[in-house]
CHARMM internal coordinates of N, CA and C (Angstrom, degrees):
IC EDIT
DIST 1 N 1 CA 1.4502
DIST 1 CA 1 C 1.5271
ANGL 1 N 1 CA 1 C 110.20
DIST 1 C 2 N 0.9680
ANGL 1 CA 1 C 2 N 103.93
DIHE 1 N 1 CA 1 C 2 N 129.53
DIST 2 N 2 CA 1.9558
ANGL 1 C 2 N 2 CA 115.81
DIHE 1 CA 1 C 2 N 2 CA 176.62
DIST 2 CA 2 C 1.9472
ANGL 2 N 2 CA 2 C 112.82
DIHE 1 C 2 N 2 CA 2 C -107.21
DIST 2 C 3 N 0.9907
ANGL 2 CA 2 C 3 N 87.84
DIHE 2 N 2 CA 2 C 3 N 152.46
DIST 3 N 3 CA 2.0194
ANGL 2 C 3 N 3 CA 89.49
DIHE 2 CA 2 C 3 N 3 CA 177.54
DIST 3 CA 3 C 1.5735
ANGL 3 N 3 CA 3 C 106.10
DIHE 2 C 3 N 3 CA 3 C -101.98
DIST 3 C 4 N 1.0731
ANGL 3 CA 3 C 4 N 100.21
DIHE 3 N 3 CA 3 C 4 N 104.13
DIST 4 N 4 CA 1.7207
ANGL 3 C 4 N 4 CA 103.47
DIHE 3 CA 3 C 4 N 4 CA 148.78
DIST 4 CA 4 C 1.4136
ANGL 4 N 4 CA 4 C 141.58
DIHE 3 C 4 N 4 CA 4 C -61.24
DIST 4 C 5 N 1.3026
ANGL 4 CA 4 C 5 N 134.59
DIHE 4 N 4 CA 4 C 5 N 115.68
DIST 5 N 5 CA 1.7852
ANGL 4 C 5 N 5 CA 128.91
DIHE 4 CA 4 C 5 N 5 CA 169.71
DIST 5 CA 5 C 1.2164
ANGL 5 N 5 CA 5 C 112.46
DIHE 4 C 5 N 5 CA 5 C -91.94
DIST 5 C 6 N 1.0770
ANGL 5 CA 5 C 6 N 140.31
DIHE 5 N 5 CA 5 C 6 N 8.33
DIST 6 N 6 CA 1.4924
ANGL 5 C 6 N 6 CA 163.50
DIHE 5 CA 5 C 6 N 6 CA -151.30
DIST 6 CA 6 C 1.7943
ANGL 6 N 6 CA 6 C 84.03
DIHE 5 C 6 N 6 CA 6 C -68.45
DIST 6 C 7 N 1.3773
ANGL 6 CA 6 C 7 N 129.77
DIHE 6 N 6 CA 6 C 7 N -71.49
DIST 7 N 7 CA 1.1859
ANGL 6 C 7 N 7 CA 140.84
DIHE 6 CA 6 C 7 N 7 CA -136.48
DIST 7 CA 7 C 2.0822
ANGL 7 N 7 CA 7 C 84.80
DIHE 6 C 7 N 7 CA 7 C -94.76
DIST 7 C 8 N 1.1211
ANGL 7 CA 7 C 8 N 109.02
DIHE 7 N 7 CA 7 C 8 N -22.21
DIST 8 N 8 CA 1.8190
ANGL 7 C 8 N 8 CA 100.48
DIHE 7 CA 7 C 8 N 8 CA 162.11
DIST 8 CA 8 C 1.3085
ANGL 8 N 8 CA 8 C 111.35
DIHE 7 C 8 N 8 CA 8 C -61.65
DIST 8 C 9 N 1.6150
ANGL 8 CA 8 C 9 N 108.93
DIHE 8 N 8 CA 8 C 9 N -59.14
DIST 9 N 9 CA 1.3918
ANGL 8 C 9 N 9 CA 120.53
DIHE 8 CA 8 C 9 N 9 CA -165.99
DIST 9 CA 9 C 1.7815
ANGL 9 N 9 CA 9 C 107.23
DIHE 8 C 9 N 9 CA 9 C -64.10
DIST 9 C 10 N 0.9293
ANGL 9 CA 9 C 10 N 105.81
DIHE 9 N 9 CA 9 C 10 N -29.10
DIST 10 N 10 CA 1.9746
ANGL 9 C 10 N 10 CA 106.59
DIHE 9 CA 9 C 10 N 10 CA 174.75
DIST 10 CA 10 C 1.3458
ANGL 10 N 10 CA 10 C 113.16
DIHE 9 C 10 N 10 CA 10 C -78.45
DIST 10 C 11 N 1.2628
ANGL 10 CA 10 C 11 N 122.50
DIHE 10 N 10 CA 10 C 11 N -31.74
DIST 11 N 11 CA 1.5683
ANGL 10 C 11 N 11 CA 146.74
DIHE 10 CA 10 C 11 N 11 CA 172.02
DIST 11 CA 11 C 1.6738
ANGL 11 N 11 CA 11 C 96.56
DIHE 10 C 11 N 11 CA 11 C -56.47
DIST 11 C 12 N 1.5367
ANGL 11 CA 11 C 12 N 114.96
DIHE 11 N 11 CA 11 C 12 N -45.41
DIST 12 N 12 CA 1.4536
ANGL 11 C 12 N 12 CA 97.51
DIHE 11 CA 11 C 12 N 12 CA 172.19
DIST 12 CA 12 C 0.7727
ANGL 12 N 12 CA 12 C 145.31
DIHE 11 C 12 N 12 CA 12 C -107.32
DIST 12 C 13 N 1.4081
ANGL 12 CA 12 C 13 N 119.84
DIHE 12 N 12 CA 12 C 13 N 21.26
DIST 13 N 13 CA 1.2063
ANGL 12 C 13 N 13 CA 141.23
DIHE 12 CA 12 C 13 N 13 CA -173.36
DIST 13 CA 13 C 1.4429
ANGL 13 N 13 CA 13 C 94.85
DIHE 12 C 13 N 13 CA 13 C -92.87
DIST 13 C 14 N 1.5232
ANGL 13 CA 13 C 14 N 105.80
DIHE 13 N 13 CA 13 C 14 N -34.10
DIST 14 N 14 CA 1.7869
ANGL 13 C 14 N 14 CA 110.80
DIHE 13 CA 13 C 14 N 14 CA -160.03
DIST 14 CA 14 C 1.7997
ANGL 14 N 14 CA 14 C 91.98
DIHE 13 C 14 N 14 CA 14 C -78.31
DIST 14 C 15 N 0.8772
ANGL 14 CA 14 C 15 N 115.73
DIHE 14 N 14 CA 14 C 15 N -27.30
DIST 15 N 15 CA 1.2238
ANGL 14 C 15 N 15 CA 111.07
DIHE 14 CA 14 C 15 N 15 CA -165.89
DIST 15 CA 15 C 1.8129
ANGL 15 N 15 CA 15 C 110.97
DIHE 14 C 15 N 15 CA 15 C -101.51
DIST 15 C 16 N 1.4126
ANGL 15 CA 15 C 16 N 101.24
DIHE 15 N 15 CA 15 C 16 N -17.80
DIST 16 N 16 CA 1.6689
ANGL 15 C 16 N 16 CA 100.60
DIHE 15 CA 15 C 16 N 16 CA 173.09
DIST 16 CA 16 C 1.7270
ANGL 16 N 16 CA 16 C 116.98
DIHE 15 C 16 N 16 CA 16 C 110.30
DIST 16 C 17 N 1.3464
ANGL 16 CA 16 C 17 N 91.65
DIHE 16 N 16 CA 16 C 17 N -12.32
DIST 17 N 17 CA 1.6238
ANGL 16 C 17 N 17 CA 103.87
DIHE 16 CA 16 C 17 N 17 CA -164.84
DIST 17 CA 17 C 1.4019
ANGL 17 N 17 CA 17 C 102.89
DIHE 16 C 17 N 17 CA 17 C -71.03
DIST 17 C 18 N 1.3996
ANGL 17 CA 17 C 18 N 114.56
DIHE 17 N 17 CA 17 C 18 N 154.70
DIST 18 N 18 CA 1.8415
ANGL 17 C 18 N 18 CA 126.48
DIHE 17 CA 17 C 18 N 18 CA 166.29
DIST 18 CA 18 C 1.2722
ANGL 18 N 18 CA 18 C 90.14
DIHE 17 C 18 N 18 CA 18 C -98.70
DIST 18 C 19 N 1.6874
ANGL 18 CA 18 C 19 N 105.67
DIHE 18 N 18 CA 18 C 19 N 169.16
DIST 19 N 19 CA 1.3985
ANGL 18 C 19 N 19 CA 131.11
DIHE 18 CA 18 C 19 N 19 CA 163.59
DIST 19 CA 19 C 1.7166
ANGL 19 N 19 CA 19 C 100.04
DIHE 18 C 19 N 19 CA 19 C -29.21
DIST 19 C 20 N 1.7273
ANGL 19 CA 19 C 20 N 83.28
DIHE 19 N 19 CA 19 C 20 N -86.64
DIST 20 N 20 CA 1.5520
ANGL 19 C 20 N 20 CA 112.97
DIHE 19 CA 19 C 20 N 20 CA -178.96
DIST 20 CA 20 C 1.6726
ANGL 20 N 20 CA 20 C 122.98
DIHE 19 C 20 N 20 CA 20 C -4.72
DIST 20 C 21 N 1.7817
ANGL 20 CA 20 C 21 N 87.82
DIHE 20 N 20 CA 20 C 21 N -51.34
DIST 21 N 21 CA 1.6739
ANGL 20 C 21 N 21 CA 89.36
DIHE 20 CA 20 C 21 N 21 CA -153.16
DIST 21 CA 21 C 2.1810
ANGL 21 N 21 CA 21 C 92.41
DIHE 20 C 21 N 21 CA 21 C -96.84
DIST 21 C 22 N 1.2238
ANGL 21 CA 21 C 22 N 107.98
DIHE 21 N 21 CA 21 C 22 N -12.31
DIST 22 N 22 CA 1.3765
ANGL 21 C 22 N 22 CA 106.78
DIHE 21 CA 21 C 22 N 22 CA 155.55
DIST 22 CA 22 C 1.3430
ANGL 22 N 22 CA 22 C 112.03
DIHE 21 C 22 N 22 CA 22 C -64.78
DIST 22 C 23 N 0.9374
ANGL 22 CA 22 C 23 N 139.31
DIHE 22 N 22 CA 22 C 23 N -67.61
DIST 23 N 23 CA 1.8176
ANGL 22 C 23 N 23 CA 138.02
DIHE 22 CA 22 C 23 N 23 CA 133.07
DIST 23 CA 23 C 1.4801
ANGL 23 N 23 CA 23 C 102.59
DIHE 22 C 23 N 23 CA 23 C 37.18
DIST 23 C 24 N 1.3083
ANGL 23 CA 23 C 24 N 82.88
DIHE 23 N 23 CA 23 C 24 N -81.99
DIST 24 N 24 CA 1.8241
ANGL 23 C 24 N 24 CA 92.20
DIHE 23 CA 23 C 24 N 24 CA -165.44
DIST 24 CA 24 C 1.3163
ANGL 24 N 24 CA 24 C 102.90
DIHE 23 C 24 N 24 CA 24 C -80.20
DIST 24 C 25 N 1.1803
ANGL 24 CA 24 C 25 N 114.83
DIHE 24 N 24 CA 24 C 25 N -44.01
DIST 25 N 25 CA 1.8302
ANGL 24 C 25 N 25 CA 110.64
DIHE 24 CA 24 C 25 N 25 CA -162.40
DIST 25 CA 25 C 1.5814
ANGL 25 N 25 CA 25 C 107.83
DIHE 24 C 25 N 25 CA 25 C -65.48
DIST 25 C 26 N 1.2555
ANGL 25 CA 25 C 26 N 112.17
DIHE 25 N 25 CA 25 C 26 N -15.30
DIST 26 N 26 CA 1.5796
ANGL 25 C 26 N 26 CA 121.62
DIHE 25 CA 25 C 26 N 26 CA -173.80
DIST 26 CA 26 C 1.6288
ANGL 26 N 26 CA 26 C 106.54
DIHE 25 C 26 N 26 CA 26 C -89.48
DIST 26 C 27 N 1.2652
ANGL 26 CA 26 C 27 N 113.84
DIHE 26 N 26 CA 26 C 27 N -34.09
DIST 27 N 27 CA 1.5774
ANGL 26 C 27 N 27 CA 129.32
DIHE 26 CA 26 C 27 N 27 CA -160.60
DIST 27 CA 27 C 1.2634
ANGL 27 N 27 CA 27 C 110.24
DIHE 26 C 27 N 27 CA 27 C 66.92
DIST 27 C 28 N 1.8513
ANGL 27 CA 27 C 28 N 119.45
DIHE 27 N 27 CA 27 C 28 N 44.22
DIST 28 N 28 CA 1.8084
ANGL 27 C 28 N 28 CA 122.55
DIHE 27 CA 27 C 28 N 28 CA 178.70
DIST 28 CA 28 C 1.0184
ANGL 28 N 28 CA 28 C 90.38
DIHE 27 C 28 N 28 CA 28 C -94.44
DIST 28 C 29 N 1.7320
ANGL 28 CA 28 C 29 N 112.31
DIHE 28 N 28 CA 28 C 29 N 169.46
DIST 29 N 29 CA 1.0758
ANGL 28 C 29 N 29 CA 131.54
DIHE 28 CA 28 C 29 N 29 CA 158.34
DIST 29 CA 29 C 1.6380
ANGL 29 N 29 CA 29 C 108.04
DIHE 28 C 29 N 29 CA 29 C -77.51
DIST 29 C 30 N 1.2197
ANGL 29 CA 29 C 30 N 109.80
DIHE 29 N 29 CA 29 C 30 N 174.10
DIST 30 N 30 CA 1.7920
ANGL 29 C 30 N 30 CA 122.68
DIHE 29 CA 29 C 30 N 30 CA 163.39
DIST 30 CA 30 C 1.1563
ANGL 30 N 30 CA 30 C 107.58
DIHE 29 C 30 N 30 CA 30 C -68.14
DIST 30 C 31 N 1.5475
ANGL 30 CA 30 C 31 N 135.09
DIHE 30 N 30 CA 30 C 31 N -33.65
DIST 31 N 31 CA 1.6850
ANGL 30 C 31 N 31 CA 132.23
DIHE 30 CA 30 C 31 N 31 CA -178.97
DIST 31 CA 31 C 1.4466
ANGL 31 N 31 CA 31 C 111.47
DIHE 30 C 31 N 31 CA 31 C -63.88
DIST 31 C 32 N 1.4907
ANGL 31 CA 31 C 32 N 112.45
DIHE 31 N 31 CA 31 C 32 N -35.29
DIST 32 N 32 CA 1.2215
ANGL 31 C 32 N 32 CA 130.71
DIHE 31 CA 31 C 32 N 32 CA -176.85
DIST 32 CA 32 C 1.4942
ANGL 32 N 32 CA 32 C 102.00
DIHE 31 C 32 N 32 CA 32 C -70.28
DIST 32 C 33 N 1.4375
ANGL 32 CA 32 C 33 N 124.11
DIHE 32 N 32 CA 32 C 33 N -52.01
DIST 33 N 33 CA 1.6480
ANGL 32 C 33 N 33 CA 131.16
DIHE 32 CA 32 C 33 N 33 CA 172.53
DIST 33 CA 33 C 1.2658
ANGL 33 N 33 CA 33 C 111.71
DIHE 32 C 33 N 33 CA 33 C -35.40
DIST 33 C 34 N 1.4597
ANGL 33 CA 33 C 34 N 92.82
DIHE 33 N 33 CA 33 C 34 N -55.78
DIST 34 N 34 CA 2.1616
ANGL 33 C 34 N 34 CA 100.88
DIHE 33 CA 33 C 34 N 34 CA -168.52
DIST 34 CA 34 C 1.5647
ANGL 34 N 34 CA 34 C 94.46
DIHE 33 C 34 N 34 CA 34 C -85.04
DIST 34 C 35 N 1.1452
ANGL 34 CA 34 C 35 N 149.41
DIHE 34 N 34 CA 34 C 35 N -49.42
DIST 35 N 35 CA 1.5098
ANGL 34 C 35 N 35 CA 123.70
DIHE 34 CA 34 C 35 N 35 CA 156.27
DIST 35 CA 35 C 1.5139
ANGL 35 N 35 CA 35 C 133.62
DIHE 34 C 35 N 35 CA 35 C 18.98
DIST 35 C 36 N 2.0936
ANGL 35 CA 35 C 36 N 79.69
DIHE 35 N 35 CA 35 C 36 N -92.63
DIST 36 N 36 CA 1.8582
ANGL 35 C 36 N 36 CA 92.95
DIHE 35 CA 35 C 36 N 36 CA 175.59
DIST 36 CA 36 C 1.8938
ANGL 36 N 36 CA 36 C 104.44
DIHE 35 C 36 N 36 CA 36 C -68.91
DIST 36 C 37 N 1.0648
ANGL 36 CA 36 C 37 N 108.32
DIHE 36 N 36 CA 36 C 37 N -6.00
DIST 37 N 37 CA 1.2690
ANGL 36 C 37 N 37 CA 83.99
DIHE 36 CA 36 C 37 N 37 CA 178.97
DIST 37 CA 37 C 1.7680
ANGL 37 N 37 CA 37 C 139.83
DIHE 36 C 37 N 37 CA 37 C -90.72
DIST 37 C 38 N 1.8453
ANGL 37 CA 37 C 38 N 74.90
DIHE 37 N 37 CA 37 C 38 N -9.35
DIST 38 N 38 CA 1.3403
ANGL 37 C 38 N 38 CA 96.41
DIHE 37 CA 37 C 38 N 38 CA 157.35
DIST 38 CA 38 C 1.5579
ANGL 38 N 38 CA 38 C 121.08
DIHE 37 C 38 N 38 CA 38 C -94.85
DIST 38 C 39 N 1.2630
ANGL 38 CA 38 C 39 N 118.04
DIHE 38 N 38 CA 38 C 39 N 3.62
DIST 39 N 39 CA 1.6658
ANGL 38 C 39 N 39 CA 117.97
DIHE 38 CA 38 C 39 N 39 CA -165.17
DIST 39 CA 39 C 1.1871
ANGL 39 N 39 CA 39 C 105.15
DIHE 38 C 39 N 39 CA 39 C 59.74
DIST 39 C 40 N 1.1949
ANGL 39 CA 39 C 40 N 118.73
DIHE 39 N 39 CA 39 C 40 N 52.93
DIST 40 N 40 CA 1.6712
ANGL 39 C 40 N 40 CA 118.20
DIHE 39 CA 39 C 40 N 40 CA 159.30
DIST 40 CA 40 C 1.3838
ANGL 40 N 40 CA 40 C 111.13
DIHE 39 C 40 N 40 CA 40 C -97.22
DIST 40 C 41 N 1.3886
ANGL 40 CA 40 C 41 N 134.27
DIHE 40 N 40 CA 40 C 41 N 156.36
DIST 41 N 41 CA 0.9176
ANGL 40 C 41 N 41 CA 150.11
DIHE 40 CA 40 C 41 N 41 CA 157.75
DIST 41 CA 41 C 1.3928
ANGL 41 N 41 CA 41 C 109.46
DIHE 40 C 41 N 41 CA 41 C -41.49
DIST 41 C 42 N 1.1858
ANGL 41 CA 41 C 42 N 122.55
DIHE 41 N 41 CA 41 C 42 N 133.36
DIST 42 N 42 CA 1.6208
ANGL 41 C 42 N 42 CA 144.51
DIHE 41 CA 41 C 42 N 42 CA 159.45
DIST 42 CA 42 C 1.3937
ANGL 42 N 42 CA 42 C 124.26
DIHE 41 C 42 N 42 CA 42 C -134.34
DIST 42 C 43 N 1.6331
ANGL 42 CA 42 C 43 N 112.86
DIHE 42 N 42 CA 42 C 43 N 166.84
DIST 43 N 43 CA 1.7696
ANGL 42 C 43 N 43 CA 109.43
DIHE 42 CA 42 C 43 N 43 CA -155.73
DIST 43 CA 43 C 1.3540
ANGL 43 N 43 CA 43 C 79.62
DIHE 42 C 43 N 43 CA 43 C -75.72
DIST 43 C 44 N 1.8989
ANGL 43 CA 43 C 44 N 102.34
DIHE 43 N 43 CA 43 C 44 N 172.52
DIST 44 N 44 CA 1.5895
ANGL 43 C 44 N 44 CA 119.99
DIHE 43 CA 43 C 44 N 44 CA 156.63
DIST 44 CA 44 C 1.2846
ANGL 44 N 44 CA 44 C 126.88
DIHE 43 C 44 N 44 CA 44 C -68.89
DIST 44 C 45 N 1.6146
ANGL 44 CA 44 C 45 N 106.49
DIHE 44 N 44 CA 44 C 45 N -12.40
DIST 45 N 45 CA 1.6735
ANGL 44 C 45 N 45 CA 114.37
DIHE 44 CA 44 C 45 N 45 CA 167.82
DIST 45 CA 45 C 1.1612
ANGL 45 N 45 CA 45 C 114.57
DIHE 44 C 45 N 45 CA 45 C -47.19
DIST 45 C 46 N 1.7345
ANGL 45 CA 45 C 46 N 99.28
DIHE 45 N 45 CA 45 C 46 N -61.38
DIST 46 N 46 CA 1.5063
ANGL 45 C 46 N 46 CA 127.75
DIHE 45 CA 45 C 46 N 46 CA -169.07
DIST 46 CA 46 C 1.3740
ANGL 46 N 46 CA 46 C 117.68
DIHE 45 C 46 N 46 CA 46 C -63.97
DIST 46 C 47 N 1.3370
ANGL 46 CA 46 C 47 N 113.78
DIHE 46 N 46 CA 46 C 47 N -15.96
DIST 47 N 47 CA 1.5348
ANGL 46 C 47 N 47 CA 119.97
DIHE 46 CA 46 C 47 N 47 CA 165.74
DIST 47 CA 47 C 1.1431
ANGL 47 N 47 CA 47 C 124.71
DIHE 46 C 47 N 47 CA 47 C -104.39
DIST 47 C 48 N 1.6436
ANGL 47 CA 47 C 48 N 117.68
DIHE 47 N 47 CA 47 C 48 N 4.09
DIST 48 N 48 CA 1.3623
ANGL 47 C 48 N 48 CA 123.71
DIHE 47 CA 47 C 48 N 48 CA 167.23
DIST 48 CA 48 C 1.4585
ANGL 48 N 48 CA 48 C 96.64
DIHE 47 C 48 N 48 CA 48 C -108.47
DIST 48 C 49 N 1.1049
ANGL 48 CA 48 C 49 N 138.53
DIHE 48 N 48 CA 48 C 49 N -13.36
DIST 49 N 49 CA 1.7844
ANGL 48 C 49 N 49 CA 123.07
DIHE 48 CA 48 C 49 N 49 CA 146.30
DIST 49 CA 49 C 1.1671
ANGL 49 N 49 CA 49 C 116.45
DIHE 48 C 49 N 49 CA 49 C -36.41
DIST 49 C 50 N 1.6785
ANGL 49 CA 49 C 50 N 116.38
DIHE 49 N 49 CA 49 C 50 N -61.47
DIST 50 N 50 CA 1.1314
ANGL 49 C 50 N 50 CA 132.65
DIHE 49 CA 49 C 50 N 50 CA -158.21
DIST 50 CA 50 C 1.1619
ANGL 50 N 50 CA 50 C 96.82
DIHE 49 C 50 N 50 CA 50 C -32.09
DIST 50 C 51 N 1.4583
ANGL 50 CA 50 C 51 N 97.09
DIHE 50 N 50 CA 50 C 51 N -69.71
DIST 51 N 51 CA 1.7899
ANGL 50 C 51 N 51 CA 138.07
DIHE 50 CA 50 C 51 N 51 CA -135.61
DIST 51 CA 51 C 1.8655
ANGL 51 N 51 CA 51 C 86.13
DIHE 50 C 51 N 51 CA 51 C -79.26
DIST 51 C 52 N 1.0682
ANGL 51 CA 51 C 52 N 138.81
DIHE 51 N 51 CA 51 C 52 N -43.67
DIST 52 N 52 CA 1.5276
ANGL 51 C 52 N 52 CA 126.81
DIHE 51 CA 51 C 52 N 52 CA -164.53
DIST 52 CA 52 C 1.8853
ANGL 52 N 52 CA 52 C 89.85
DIHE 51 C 52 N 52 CA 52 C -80.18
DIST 52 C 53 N 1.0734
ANGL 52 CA 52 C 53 N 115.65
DIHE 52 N 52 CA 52 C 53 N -33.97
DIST 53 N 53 CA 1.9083
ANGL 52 C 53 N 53 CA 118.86
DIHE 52 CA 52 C 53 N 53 CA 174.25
DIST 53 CA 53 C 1.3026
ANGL 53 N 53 CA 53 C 92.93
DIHE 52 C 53 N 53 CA 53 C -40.24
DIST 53 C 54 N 1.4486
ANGL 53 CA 53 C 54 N 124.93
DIHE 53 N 53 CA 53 C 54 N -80.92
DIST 54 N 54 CA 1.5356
ANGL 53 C 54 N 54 CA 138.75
DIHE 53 CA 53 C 54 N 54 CA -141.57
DIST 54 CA 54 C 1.2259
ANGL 54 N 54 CA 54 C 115.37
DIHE 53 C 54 N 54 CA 54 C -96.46
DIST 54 C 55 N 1.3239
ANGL 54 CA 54 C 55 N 112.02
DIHE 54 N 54 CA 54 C 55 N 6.63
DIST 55 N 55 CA 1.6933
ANGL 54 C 55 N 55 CA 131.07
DIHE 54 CA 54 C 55 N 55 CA -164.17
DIST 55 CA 55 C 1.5034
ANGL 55 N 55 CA 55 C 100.98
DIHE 54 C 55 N 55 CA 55 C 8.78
DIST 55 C 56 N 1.7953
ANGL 55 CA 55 C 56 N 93.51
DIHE 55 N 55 CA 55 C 56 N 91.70
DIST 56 N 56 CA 1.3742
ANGL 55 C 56 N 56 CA 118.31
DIHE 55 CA 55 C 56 N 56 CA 156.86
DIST 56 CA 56 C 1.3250
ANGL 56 N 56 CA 56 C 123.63
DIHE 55 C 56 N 56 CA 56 C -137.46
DIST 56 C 57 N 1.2313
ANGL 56 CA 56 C 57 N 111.76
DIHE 56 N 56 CA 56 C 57 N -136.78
DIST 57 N 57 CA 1.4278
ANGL 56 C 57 N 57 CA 112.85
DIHE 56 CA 56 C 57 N 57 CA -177.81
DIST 57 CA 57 C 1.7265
ANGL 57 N 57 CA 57 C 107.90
DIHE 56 C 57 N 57 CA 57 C -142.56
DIST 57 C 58 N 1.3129
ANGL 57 CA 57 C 58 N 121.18
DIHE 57 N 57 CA 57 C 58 N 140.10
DIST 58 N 58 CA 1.4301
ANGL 57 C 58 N 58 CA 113.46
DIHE 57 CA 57 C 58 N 58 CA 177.87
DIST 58 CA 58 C 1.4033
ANGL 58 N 58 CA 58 C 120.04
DIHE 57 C 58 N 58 CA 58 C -24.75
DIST 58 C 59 N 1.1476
ANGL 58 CA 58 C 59 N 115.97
DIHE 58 N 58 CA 58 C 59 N -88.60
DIST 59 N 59 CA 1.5080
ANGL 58 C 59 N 59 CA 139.11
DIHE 58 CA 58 C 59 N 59 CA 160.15
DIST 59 CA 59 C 1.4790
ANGL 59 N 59 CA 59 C 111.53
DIHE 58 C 59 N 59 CA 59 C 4.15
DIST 59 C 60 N 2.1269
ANGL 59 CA 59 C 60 N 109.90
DIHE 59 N 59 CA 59 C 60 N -44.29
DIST 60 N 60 CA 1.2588
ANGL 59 C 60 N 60 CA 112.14
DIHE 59 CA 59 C 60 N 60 CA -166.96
DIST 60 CA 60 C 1.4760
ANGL 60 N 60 CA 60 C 105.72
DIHE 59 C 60 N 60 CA 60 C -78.90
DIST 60 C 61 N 1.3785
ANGL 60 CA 60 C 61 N 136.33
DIHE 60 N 60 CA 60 C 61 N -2.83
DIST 61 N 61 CA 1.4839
ANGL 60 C 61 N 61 CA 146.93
DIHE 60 CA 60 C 61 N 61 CA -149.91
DIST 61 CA 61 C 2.1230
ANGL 61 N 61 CA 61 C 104.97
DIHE 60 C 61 N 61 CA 61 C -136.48
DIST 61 C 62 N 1.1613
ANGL 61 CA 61 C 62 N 87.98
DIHE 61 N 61 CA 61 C 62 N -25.95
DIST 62 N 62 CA 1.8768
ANGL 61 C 62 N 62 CA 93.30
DIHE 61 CA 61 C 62 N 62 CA -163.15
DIST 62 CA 62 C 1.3965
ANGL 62 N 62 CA 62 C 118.64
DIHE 61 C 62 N 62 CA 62 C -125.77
DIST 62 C 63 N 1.4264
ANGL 62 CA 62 C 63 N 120.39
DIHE 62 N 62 CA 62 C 63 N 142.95
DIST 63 N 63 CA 1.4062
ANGL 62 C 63 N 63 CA 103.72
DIHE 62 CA 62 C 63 N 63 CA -178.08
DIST 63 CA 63 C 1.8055
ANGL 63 N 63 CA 63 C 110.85
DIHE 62 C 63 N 63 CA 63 C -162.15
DIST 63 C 64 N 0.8830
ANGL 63 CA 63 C 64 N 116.79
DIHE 63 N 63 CA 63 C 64 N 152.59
DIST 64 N 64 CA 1.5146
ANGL 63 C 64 N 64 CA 117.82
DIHE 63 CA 63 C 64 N 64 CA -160.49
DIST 64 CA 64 C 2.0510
ANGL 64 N 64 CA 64 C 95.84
DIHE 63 C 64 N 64 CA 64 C -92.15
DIST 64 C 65 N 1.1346
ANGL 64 CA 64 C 65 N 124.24
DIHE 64 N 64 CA 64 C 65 N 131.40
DIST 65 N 65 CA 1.1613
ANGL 64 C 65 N 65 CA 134.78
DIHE 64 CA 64 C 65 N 65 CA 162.79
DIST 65 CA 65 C 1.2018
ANGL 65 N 65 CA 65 C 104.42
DIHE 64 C 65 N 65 CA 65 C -96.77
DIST 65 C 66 N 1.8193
ANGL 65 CA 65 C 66 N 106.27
DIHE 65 N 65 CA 65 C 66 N -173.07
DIST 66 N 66 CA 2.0935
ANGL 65 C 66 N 66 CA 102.39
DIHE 65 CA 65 C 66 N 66 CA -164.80
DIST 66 CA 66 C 1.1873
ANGL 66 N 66 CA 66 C 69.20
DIHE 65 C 66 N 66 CA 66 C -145.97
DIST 66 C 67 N 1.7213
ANGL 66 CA 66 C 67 N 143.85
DIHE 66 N 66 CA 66 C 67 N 9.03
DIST 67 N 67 CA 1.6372
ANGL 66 C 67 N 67 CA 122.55
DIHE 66 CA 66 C 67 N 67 CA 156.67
DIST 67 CA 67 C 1.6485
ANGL 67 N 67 CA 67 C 108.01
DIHE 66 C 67 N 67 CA 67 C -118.45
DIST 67 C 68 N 1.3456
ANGL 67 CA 67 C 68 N 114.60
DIHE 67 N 67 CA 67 C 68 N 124.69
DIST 68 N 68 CA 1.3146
ANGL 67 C 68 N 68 CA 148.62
DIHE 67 CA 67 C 68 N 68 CA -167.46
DIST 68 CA 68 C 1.8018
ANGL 68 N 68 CA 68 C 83.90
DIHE 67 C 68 N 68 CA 68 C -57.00
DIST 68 C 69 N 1.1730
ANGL 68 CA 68 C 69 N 122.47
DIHE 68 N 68 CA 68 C 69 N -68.13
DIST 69 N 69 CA 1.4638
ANGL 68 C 69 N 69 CA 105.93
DIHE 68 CA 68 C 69 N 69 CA -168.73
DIST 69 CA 69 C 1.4205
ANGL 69 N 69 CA 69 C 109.86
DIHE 68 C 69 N 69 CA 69 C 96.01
DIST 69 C 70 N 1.1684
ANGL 69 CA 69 C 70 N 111.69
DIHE 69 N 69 CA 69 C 70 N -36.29
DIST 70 N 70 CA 1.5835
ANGL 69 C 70 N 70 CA 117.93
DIHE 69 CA 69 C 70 N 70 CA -162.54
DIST 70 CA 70 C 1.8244
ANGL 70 N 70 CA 70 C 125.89
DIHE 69 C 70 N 70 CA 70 C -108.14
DIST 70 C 71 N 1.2309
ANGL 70 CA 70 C 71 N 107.57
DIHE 70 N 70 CA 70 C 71 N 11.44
DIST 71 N 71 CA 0.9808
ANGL 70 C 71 N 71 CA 119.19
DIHE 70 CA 70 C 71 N 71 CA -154.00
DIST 71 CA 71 C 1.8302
ANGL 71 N 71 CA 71 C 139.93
DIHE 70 C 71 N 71 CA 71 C 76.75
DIST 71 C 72 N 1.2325
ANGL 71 CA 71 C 72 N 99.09
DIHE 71 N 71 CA 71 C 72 N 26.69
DIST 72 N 72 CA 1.9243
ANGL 71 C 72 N 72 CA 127.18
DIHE 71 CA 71 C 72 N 72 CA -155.87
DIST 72 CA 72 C 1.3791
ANGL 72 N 72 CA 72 C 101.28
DIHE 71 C 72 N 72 CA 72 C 52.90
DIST 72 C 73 N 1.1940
ANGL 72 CA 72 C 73 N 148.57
DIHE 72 N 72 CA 72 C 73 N 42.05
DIST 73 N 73 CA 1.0049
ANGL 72 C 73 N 73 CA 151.88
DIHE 72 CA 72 C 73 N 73 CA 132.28
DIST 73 CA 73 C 1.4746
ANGL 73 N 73 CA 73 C 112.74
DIHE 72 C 73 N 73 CA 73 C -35.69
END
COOR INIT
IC SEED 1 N 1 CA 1 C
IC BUILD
């Protein structure tokens, strides 16, 4: 199983937001930015920032794939 941000990144488009200003509105770092942008793993803190930023719900930002991507890593 692999993690998708796919449904973050559409989430901000719908809403208008840049990386950047998720950035701030979240209180992440930039390591944290390039992370999801690789579909890396991040804490549940860091995804309940997100989610209290954009007042959503996990689910609306995250999502389980059935290809590893990574070498089954």
């Amino acid at each position: 199983m692999a993690i998708s941000y796919n449904k973050l990144w559409k989430l901000l488009i719908d809403k208008g937001i840049k990386k950047t200003e998720l950035k701030t509105l979240a209180g992440v770092s930039t390591n944290v930015i390039a992370k999801l942008g690789k579909n890396n793993p991040v804490s549940m803190e860091t995804l309940a920032k997100i989610c209290t930023a954009l007042n959503c719900d996990i689910s609306d930002i995250v999502e389980m794939t059935g290809d590893t991507g990574n070498g089954g890593k």
